[in-house]
SEFIZA-3560 file (N, C-alpha, C; in Angstrom, 3 decimals):
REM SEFIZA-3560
<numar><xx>0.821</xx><yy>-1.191</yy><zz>0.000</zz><atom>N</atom></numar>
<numar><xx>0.000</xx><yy>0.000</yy><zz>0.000</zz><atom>CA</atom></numar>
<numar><xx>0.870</xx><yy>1.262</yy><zz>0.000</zz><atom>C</atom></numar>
<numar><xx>2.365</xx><yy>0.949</yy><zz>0.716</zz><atom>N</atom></numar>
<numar><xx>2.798</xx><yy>2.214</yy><zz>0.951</zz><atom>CA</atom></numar>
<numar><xx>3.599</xx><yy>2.726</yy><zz>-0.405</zz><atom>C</atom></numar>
<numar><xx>4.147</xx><yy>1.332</yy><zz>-1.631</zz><atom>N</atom></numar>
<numar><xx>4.622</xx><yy>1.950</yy><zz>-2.197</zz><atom>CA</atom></numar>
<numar><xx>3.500</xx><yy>2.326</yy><zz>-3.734</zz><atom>C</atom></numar>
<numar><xx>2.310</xx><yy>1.871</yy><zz>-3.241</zz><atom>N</atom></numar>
<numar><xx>1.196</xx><yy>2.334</yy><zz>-4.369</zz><atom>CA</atom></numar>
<numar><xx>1.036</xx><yy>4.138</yy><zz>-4.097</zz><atom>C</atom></numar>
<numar><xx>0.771</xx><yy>4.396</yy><zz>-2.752</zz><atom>N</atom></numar>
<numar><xx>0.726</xx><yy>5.945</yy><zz>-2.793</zz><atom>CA</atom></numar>
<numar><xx>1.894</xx><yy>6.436</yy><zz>-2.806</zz><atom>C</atom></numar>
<numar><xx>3.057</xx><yy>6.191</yy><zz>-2.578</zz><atom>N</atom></numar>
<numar><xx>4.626</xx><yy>7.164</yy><zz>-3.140</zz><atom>CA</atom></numar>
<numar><xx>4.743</xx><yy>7.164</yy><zz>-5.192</zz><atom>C</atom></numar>
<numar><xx>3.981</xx><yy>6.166</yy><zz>-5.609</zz><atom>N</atom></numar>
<numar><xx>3.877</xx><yy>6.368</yy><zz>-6.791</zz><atom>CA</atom></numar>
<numar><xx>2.579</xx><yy>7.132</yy><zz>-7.077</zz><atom>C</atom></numar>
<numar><xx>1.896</xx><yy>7.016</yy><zz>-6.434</zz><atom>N</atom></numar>
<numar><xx>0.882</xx><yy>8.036</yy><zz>-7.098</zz><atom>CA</atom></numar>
<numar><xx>1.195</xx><yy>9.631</yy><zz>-6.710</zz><atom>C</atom></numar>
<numar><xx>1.663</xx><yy>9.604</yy><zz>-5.639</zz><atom>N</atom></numar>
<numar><xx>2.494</xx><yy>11.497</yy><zz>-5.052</zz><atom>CA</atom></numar>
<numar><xx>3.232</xx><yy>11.418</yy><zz>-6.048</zz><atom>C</atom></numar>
<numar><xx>4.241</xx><yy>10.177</yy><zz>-6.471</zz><atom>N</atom></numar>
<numar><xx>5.662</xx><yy>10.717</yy><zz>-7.620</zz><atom>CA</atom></numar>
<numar><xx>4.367</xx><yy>11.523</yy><zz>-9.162</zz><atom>C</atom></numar>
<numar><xx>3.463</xx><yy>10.848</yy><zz>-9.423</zz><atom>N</atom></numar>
<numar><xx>3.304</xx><yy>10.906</yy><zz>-10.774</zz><atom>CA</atom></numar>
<numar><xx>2.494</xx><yy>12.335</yy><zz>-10.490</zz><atom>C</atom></numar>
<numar><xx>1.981</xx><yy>12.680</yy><zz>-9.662</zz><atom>N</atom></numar>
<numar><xx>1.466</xx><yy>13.824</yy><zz>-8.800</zz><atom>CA</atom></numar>
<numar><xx>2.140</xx><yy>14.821</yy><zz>-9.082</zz><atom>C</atom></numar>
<numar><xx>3.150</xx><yy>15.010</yy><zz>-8.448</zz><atom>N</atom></numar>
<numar><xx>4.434</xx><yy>15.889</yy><zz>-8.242</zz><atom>CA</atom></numar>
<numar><xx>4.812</xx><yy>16.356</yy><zz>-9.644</zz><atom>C</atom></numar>
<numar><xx>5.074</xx><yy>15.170</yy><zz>-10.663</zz><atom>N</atom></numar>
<numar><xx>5.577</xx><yy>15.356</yy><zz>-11.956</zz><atom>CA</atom></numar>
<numar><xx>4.471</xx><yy>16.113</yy><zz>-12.899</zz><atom>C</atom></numar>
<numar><xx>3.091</xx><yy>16.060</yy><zz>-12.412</zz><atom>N</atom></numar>
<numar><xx>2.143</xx><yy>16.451</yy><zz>-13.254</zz><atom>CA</atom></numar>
<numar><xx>2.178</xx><yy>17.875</yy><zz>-12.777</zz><atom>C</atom></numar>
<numar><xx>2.182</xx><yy>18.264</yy><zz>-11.713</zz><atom>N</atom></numar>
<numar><xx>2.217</xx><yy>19.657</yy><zz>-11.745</zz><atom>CA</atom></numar>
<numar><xx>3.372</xx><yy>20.617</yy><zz>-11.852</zz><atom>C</atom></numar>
<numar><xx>4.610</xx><yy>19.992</yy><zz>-11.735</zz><atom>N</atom></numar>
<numar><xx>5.834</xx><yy>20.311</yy><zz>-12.363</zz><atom>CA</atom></numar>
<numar><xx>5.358</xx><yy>20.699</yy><zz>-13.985</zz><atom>C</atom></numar>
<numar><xx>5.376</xx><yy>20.266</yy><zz>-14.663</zz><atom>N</atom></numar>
<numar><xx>4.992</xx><yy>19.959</yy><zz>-15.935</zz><atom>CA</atom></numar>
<numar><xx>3.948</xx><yy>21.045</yy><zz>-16.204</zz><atom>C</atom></numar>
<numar><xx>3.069</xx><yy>21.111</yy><zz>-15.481</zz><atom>N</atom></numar>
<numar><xx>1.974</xx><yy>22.189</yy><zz>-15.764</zz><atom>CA</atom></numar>
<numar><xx>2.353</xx><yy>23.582</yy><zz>-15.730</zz><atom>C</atom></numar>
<numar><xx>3.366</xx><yy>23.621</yy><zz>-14.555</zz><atom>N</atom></numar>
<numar><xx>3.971</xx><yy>25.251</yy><zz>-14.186</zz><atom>CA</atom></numar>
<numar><xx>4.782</xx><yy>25.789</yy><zz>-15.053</zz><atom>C</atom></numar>
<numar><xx>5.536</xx><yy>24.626</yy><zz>-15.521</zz><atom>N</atom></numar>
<numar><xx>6.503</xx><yy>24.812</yy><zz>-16.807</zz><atom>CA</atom></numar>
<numar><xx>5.376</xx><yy>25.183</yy><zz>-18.013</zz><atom>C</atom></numar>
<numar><xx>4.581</xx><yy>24.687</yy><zz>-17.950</zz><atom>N</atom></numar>
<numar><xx>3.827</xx><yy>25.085</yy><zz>-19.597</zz><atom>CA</atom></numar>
<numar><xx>3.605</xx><yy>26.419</yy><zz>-19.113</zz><atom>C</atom></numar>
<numar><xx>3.058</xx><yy>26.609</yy><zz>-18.546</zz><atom>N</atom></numar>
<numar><xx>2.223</xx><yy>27.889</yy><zz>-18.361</zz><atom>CA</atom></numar>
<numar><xx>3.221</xx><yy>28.994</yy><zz>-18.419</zz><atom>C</atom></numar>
<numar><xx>4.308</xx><yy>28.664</yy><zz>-17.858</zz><atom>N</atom></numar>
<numar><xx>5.777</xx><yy>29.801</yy><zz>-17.595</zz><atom>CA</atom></numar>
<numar><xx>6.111</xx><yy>30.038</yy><zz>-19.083</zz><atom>C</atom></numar>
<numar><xx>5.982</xx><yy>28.699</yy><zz>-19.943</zz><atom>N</atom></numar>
<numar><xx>6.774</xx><yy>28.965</yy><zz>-21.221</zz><atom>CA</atom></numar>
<numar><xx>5.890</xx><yy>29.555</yy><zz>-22.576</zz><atom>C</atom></numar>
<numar><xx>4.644</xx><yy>29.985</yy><zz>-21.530</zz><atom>N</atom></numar>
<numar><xx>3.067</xx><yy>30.644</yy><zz>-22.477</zz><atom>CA</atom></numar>
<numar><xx>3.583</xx><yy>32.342</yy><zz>-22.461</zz><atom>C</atom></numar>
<numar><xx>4.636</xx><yy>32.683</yy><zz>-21.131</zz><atom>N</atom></numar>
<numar><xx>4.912</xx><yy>33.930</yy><zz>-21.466</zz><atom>CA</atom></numar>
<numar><xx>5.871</xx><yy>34.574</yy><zz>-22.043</zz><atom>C</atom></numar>
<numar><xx>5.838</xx><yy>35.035</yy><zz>-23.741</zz><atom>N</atom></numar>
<numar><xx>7.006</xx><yy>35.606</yy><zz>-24.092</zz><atom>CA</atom></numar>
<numar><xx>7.217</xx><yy>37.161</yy><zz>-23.174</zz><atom>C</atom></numar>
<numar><xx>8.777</xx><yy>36.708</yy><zz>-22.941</zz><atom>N</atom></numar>
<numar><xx>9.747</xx><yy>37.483</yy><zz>-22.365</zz><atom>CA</atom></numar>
<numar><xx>10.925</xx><yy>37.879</yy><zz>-22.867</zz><atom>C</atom></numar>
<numar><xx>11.294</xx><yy>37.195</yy><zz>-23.859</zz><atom>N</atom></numar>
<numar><xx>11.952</xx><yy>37.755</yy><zz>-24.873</zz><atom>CA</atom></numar>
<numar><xx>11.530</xx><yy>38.348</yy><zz>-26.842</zz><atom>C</atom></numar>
<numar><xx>12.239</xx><yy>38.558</yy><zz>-27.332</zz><atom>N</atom></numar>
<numar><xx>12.156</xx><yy>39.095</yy><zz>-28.743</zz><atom>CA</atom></numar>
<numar><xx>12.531</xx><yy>37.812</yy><zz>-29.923</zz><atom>C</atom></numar>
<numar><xx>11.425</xx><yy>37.336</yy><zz>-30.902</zz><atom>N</atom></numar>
<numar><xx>11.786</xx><yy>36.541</yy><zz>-31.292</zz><atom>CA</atom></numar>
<numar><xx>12.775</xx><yy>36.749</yy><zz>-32.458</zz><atom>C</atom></numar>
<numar><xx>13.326</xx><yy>36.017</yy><zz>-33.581</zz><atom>N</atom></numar>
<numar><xx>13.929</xx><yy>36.650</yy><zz>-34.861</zz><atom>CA</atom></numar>
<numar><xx>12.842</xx><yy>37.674</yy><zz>-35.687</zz><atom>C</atom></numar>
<numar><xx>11.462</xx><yy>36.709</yy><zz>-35.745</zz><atom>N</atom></numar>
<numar><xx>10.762</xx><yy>36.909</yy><zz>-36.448</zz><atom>CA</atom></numar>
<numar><xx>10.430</xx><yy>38.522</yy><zz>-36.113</zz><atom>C</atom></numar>
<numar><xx>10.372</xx><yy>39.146</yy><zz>-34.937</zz><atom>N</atom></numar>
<numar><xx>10.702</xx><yy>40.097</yy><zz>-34.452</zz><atom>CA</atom></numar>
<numar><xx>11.549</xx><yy>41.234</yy><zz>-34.675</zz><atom>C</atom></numar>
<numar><xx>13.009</xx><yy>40.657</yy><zz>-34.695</zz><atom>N</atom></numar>
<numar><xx>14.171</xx><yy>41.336</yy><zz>-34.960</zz><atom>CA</atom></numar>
<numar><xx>14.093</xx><yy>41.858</yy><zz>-36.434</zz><atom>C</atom></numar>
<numar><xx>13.529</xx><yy>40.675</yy><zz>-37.176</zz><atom>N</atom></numar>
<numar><xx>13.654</xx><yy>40.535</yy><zz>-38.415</zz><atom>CA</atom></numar>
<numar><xx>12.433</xx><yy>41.979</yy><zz>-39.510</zz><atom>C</atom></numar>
<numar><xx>11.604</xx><yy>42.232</yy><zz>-38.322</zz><atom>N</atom></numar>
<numar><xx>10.187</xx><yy>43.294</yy><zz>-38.122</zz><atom>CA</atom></numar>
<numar><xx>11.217</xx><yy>44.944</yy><zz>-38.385</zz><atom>C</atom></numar>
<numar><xx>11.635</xx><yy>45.058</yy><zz>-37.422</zz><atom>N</atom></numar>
<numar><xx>12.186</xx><yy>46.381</yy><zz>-36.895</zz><atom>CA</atom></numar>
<numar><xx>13.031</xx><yy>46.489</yy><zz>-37.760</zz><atom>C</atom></numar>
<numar><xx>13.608</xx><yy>45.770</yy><zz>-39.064</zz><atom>N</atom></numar>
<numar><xx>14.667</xx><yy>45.933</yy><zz>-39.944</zz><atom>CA</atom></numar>
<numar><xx>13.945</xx><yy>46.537</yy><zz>-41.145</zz><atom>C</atom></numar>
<numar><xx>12.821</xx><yy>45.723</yy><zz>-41.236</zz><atom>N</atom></numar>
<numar><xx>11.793</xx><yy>46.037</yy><zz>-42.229</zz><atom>CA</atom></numar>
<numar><xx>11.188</xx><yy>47.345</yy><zz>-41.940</zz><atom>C</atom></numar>
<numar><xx>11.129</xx><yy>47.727</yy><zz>-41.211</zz><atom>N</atom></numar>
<numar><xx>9.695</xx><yy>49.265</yy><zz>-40.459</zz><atom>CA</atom></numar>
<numar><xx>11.377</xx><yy>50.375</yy><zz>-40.691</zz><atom>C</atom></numar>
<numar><xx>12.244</xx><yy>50.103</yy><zz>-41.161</zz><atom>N</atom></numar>
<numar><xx>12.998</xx><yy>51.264</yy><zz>-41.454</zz><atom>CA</atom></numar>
<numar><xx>12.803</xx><yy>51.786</yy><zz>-42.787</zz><atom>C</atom></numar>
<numar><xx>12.666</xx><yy>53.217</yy><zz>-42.794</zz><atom>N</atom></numar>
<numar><xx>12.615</xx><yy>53.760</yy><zz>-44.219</zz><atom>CA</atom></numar>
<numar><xx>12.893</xx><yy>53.515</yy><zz>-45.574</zz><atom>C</atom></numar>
<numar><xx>14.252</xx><yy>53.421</yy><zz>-45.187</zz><atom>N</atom></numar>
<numar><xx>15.404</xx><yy>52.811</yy><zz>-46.460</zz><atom>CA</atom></numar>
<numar><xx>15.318</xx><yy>51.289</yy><zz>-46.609</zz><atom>C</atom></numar>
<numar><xx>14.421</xx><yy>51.110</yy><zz>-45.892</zz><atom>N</atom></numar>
<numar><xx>15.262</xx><yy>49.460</yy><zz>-46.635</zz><atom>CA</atom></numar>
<numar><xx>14.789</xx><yy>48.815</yy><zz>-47.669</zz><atom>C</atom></numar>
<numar><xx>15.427</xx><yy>47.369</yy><zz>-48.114</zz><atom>N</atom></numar>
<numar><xx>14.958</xx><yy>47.517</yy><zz>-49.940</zz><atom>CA</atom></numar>
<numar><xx>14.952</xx><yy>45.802</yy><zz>-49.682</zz><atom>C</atom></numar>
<numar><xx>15.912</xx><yy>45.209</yy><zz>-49.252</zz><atom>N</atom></numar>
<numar><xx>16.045</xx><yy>43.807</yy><zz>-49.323</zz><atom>CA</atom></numar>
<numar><xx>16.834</xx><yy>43.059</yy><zz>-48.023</zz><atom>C</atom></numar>
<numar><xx>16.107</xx><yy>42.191</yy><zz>-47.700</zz><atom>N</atom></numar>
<numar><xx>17.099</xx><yy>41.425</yy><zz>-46.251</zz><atom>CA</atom></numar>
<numar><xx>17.929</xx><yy>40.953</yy><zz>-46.955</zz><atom>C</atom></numar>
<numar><xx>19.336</xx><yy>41.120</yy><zz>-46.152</zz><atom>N</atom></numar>
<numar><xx>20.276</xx><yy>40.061</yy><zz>-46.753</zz><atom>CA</atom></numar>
<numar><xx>20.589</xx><yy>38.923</yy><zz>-45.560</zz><atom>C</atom></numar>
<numar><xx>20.759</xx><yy>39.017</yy><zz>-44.214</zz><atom>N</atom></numar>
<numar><xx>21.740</xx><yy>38.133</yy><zz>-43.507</zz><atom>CA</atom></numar>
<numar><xx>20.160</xx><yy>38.431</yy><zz>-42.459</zz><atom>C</atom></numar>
<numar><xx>20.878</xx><yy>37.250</yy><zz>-41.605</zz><atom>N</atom></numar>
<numar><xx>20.414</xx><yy>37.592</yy><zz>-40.258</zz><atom>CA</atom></numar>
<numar><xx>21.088</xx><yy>36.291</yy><zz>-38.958</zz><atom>C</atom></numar>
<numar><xx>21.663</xx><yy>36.468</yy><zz>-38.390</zz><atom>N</atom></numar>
<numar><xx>22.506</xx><yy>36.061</yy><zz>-37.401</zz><atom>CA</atom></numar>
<numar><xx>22.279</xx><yy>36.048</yy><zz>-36.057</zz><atom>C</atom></numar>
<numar><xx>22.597</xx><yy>35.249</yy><zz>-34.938</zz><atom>N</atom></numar>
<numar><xx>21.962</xx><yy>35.305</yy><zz>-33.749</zz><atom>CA</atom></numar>
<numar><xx>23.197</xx><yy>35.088</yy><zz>-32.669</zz><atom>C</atom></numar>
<numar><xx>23.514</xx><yy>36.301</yy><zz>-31.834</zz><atom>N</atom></numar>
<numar><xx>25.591</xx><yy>36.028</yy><zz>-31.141</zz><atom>CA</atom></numar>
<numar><xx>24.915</xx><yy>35.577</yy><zz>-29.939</zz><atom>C</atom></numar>
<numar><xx>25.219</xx><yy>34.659</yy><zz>-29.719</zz><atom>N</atom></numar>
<numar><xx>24.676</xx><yy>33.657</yy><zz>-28.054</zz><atom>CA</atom></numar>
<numar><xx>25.570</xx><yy>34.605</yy><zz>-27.166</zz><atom>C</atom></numar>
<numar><xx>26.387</xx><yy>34.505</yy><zz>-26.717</zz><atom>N</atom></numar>
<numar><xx>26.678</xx><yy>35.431</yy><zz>-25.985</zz><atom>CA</atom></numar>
<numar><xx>26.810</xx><yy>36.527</yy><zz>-26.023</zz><atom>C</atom></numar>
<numar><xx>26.172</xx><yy>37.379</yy><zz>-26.529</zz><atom>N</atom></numar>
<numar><xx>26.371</xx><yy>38.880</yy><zz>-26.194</zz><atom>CA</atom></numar>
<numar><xx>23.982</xx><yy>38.994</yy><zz>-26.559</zz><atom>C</atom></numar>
<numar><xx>23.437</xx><yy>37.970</yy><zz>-26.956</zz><atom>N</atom></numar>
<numar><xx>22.230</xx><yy>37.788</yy><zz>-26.427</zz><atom>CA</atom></numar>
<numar><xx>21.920</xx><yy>39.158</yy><zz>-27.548</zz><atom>C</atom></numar>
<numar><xx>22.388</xx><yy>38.972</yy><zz>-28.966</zz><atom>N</atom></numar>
<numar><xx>22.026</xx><yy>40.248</yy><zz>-29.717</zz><atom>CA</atom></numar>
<numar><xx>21.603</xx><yy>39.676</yy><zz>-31.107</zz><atom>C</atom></numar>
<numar><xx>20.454</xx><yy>39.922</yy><zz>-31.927</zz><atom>N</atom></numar>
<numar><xx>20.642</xx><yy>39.392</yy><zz>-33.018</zz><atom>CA</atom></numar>
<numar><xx>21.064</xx><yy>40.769</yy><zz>-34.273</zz><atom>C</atom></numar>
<numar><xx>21.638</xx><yy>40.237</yy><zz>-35.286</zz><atom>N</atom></numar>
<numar><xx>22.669</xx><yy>41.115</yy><zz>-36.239</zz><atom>CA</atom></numar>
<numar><xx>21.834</xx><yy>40.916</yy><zz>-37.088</zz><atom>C</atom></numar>
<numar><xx>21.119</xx><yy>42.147</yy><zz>-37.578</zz><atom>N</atom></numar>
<numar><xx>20.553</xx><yy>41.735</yy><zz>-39.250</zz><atom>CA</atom></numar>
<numar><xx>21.065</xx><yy>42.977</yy><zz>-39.966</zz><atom>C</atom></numar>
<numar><xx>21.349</xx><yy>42.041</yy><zz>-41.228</zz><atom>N</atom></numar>
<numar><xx>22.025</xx><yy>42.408</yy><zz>-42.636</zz><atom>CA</atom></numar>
<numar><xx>20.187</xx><yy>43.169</yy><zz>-43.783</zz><atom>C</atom></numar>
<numar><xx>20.945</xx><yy>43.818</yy><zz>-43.846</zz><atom>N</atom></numar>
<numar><xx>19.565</xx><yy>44.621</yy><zz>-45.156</zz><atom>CA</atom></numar>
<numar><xx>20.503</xx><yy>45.872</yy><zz>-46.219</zz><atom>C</atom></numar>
<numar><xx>19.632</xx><yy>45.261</yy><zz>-46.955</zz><atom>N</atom></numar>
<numar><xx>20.385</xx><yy>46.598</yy><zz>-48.260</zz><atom>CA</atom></numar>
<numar><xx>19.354</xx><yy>47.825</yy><zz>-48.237</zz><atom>C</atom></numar>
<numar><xx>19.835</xx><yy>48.503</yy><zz>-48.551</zz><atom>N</atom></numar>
<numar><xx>19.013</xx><yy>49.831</yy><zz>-48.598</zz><atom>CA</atom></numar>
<numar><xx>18.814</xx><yy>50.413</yy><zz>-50.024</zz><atom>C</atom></numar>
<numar><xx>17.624</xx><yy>51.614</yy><zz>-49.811</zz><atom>N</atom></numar>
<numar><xx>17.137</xx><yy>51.831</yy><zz>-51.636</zz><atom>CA</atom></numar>
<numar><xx>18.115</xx><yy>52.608</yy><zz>-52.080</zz><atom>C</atom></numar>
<numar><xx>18.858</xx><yy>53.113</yy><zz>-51.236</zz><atom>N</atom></numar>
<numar><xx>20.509</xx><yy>53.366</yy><zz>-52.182</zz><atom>CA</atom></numar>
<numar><xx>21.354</xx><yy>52.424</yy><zz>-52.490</zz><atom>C</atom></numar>
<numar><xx>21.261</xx><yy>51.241</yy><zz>-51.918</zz><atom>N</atom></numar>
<numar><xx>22.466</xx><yy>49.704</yy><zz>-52.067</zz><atom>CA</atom></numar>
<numar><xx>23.045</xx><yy>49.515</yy><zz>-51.445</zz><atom>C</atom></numar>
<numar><xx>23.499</xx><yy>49.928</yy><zz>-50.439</zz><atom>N</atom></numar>
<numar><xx>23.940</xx><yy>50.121</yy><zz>-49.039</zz><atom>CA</atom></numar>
<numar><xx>23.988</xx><yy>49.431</yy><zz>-48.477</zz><atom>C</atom></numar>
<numar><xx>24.606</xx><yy>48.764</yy><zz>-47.960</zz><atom>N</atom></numar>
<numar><xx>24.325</xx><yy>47.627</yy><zz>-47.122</zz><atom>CA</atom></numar>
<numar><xx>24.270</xx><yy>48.111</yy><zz>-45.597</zz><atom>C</atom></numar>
<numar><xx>23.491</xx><yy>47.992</yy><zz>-44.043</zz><atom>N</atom></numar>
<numar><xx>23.619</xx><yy>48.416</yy><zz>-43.428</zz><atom>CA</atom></numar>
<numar><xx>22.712</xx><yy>47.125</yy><zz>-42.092</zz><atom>C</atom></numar>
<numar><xx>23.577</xx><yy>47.492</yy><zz>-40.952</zz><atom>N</atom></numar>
<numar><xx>23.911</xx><yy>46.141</yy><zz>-40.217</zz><atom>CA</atom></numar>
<numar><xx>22.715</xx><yy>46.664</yy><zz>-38.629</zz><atom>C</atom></numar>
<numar><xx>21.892</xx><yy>46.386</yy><zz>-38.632</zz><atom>N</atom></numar>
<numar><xx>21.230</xx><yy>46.641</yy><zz>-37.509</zz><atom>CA</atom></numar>
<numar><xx>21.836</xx><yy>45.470</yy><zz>-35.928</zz><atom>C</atom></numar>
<numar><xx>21.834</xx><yy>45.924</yy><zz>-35.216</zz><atom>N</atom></numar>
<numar><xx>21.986</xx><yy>45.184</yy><zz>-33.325</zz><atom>CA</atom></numar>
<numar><xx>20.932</xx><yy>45.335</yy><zz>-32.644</zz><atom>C</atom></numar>
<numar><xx>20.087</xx><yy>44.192</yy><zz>-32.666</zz><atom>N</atom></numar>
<numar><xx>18.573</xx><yy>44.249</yy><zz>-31.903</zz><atom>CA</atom></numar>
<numar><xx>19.170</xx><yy>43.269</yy><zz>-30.883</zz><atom>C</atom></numar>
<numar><xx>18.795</xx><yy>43.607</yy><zz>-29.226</zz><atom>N</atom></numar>
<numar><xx>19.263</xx><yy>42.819</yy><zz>-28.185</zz><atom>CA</atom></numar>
<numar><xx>17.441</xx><yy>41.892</yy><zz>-28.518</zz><atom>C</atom></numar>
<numar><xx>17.782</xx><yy>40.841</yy><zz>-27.842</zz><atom>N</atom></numar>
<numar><xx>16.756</xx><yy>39.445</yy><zz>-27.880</zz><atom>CA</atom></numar>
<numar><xx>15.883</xx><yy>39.934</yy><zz>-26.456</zz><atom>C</atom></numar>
<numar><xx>16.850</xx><yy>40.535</yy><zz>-25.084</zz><atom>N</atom></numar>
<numar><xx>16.164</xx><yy>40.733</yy><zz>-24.068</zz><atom>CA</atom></numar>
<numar><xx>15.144</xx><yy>41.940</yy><zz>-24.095</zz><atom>C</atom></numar>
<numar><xx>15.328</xx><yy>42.517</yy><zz>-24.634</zz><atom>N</atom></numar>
<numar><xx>14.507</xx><yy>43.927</yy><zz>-24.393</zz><atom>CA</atom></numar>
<numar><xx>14.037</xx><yy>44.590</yy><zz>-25.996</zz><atom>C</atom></numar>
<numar><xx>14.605</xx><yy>43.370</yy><zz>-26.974</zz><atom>N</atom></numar>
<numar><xx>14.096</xx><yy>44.235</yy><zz>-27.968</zz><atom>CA</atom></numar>
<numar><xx>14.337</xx><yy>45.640</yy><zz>-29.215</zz><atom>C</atom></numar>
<numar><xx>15.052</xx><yy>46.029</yy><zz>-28.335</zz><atom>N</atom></numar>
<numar><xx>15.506</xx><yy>47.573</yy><zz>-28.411</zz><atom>CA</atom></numar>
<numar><xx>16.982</xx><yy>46.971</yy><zz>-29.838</zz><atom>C</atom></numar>
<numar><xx>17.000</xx><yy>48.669</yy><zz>-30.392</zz><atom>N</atom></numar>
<numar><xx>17.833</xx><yy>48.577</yy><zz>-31.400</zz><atom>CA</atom></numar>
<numar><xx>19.430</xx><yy>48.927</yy><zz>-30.340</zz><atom>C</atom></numar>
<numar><xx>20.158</xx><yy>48.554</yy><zz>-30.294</zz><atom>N</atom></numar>
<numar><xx>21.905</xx><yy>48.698</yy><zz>-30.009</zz><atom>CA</atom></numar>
<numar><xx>22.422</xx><yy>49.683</yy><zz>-30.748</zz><atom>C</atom></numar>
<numar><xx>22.941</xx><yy>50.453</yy><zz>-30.567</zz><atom>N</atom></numar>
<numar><xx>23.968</xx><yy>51.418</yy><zz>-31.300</zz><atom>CA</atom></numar>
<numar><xx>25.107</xx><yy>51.046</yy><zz>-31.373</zz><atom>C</atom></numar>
//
């Protein structure tokens, strides 16, 4: 009997583990590419994506775009907050 209810608390335990995690991973908190990839486009000049890159450690994604002069020009969108980098 005793080890029928330590398995039913284990499978217990694991089910609501599992639940808190879904629900946690329902809230975006970061910036996706598809995102990054937005704010490159909503600039004036731009004409064509070329690149787009993602630096794990420095948590920044790099996108490449040509401009309606030909230009090539390199945007720094951080992943945490979104925001353009200078």
């Amino acid at each position: 009997m005793k080890k029928i209810s330590y398995i039913v608390l284990a499978l217990i335990a694991i089910f609501v583990n599992s639940t808190a995690y879904a629900a946690e991973a329902r809230i975006p908190t970061t910036t996706s590419i598809t995102q990054a990839m937005q704010s490159a486009r909503s600039k004036e000049n731009f004409a064509d994506l070329k690149n787009v890159k993602f630096d794990v450690e420095k948590k920044v994604y790099i996108v490449s775009y040509l401009t309606k002069s030909g230009d090539l020009e390199t945007l720094k969108i951080s992943k945490l907050s979104g925001e353009e980098i200078k």
